[in-house]
C-alpha positions as CSV (number, residue, x, y, z in Angstrom):
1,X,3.3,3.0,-23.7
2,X,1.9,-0.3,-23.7
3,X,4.9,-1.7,-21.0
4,X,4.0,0.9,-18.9
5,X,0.5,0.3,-18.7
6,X,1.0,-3.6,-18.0
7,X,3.5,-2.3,-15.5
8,X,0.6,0.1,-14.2
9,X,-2.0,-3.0,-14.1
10,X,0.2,-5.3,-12.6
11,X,1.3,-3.0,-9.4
12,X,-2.5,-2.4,-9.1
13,X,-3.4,-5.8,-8.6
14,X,-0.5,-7.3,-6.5
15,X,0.3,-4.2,-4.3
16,X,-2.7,-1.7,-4.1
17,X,-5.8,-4.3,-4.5
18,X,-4.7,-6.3,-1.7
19,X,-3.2,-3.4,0.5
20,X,-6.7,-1.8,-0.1
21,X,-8.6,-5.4,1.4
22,X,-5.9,-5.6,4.1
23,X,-6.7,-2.0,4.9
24,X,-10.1,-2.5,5.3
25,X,-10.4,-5.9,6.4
26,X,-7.9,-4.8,9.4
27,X,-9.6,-1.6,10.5
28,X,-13.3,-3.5,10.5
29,X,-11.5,-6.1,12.1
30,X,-10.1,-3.5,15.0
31,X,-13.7,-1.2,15.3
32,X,-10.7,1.2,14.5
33,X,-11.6,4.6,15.5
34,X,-13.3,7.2,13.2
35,X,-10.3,9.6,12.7
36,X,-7.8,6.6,11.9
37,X,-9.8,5.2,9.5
38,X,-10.5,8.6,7.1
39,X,-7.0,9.0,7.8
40,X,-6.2,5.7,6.3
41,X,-8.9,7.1,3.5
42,X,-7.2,10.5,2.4
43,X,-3.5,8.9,2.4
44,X,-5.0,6.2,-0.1
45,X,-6.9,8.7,-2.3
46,X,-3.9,10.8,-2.7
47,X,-1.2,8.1,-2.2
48,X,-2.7,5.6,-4.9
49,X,-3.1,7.4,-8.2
50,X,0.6,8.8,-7.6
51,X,1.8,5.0,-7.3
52,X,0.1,4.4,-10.4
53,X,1.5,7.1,-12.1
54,X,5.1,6.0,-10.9
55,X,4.2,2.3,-11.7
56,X,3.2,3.2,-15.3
57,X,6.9,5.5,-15.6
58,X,8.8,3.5,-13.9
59,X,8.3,0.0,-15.1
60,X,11.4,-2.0,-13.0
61,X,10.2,0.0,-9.7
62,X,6.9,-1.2,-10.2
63,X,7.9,-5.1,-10.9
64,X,10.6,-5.3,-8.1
65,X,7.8,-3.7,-5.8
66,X,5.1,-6.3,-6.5
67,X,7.4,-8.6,-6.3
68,X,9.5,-7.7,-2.6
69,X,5.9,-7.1,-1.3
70,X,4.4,-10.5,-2.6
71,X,7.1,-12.6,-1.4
72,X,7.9,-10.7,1.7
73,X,10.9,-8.9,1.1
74,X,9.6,-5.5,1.4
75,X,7.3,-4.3,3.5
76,X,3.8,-3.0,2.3
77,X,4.1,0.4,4.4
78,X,7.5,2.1,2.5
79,X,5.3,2.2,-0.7
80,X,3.5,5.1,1.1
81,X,4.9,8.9,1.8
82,X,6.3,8.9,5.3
83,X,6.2,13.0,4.8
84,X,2.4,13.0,4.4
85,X,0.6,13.0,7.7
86,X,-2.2,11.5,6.6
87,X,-0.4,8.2,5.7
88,X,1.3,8.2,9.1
89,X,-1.6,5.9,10.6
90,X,-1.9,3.9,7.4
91,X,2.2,3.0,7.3
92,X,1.7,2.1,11.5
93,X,-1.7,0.0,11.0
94,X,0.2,-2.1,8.0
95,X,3.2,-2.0,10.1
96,X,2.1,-3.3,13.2
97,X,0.3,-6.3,11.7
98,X,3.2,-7.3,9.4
99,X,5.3,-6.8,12.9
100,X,2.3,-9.2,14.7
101,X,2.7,-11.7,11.8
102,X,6.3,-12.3,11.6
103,X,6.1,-13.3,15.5
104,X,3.4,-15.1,15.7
């Protein structure tokens, strides 16, 4: 249990802490309208305790994840459900400036 809960801790602060800051830090950034941004909201409240949970079970995921998204191997918006509707407007925001970023 104790693995799992580092594994848990350690996702939290290299993936979702900083995706959370980019998140917001982006859509103050934009004046992003209202709908986008409670969009963005709901996919996180759902979207985040179910990464932890899989972080927590799933140890390796969870390292290799923090890691391809720290050192820019993976990209921040596969983490999230591209089923879920309400993450569709999160997965383009983080999309689009990571898109921005590797041309400019």
């Amino acid at each position: 249990m104790m693995i799992a809960d580092i594994a848990a801790w350690i996702f939290t602060l290299f993936v979702i802490d900083p995706l959370h800051a980019e998140m917001r830090q982006h859509l103050d950034n934009a004046n992003a309208p209202v709908e986008l941004v409670q969009q963005s909201r709901q996919c996180l409240a759902i979207e985040v305790p179910r990464l932890i949970d899989k972080a927590g079970n799933e140890p390796g995921w969870a390292t290799a994840t923090a890691i391809g998204i720290s050192i820019g191997w993976m990209s921040p918006e596969r983490v999230f459900d591209g089923a879920d509707p309400s993450c569709g407007a999160l997965r383009a925001l983080i999309s689009t400036k990571n898109t921005r970023e590797a041309e400019g």
